[in-house]
Structures are given as C-alpha cells and as structure tokens.
C-alpha positions as CSV (number, residue, x, y, z in Angstrom):
1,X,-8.4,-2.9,51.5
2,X,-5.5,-0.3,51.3
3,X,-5.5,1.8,48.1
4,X,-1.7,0.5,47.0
5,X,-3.4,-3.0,47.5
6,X,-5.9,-2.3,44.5
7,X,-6.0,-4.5,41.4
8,X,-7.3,-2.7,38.2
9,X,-8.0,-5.0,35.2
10,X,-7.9,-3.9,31.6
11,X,-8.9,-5.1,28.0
12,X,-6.8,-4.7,25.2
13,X,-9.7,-1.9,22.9
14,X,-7.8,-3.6,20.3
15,X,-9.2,-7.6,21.0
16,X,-7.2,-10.7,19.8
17,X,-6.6,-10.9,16.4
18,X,-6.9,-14.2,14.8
19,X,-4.4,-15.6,12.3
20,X,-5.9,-15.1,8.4
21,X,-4.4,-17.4,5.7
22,X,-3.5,-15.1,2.6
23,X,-4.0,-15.7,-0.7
24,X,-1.8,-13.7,-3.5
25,X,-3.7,-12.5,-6.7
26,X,-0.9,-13.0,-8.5
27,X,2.6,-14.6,-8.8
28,X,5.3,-12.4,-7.2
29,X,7.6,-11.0,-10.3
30,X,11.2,-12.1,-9.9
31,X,12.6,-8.7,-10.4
32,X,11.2,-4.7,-11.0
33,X,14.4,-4.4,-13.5
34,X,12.5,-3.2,-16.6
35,X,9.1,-3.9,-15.7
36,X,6.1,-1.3,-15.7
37,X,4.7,-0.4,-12.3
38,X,1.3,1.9,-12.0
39,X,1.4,3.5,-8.6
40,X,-2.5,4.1,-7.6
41,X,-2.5,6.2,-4.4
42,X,-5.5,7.5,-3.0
43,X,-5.2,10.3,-0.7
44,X,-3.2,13.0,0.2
45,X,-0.1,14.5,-1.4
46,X,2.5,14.1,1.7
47,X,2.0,10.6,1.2
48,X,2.3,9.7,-2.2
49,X,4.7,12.2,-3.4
50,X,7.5,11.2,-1.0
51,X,6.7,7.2,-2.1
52,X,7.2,7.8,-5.9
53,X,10.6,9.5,-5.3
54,X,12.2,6.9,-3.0
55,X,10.2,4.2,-5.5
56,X,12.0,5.4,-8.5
57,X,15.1,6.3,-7.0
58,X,15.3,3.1,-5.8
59,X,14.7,0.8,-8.4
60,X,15.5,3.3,-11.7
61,X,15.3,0.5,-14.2
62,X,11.5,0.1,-13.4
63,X,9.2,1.6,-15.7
64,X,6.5,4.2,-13.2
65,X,3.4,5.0,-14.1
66,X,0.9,7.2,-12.2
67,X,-2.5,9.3,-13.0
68,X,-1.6,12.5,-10.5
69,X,-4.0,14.0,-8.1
70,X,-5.8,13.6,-5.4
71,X,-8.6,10.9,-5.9
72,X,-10.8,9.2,-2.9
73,X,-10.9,5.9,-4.7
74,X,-8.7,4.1,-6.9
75,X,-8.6,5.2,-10.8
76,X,-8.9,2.3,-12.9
77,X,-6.3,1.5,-15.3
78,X,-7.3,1.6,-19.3
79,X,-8.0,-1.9,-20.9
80,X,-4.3,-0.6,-22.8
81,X,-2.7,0.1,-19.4
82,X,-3.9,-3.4,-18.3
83,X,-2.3,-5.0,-21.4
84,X,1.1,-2.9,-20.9
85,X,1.3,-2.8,-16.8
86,X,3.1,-5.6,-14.7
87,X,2.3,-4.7,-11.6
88,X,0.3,-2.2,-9.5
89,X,1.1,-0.6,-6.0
90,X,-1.9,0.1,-4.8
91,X,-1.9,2.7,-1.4
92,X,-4.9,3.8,0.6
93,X,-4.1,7.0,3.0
94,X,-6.4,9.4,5.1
C-alpha cells in the first residue's frame, strides 16, 4: 500500500454527548426592570468585573448586588438577602 493510499481513523476525545432533559429551579421572571439580582461569581477578577459592568449597564433599572472578592466557592446569601433577592447569577471561572 502506497503512503497517499493510507486511511487513519480518529475518535472524537470529546465522545457523543447524549441529550439531558432540563429542569428550571424556578419560574423565569418576566422582566429584570426593578428587580434585585445577586451576582455570585467565583473566580478570578478579569471575569467578573467585566460581567457586572455590561450587567448593569445594560439593564440599569435592575437592582445589583454582589459580595466582592475572590472566593473559590459560592458565598451564601443571608436568610435577609434570600427574603429581599429575585434572582441570582451564579458564574463558576478558573
């Protein structure tokens, strides 16, 4: 067998993903407009500052709320914050 003639076979590293049914933990809110968001980003500073400015410049009417720092796991919002927060955005970066 020539060299040009050769047949190399490969498998996708990646395998074959099978479709998952989702499940939502909560009903989507209809709008941001004056509702409080908690941004909960773990990891690194490149990430999270650049997503709260382009999150609050573009939705403005939304109440932001956000514990600052680097953390390697989520912080947990107070049993106030849970009575006062609509929603929470909740990033994991490395």
């Amino acid at each position: 067998m020539a060299e040009k003639d050769r047949v190399y076979k490969c498998l996708n590293p990646g395998g074959i993903q099978e479709p998952v049914e989702q499940f939502p933990l909560a009903t989507r809110l209809d709008t941001l407009k004056g509702k409080t968001v908690h941004l909960s980003i773990c990891g690194e500073m490149d990430i999270w500052v650049p997503l709260e400015k382009r999150l609050k410049g573009d939705f403005p009417d939304t109440n932001w709320t956000m514990k600052k720092g680097y953390t390697p796991t989520p912080v947990q919002l107070t049993e106030e914050e849970r009575k006062t927060t609509d929603a929470v955005i909740l990033g994991v970066c490395w």
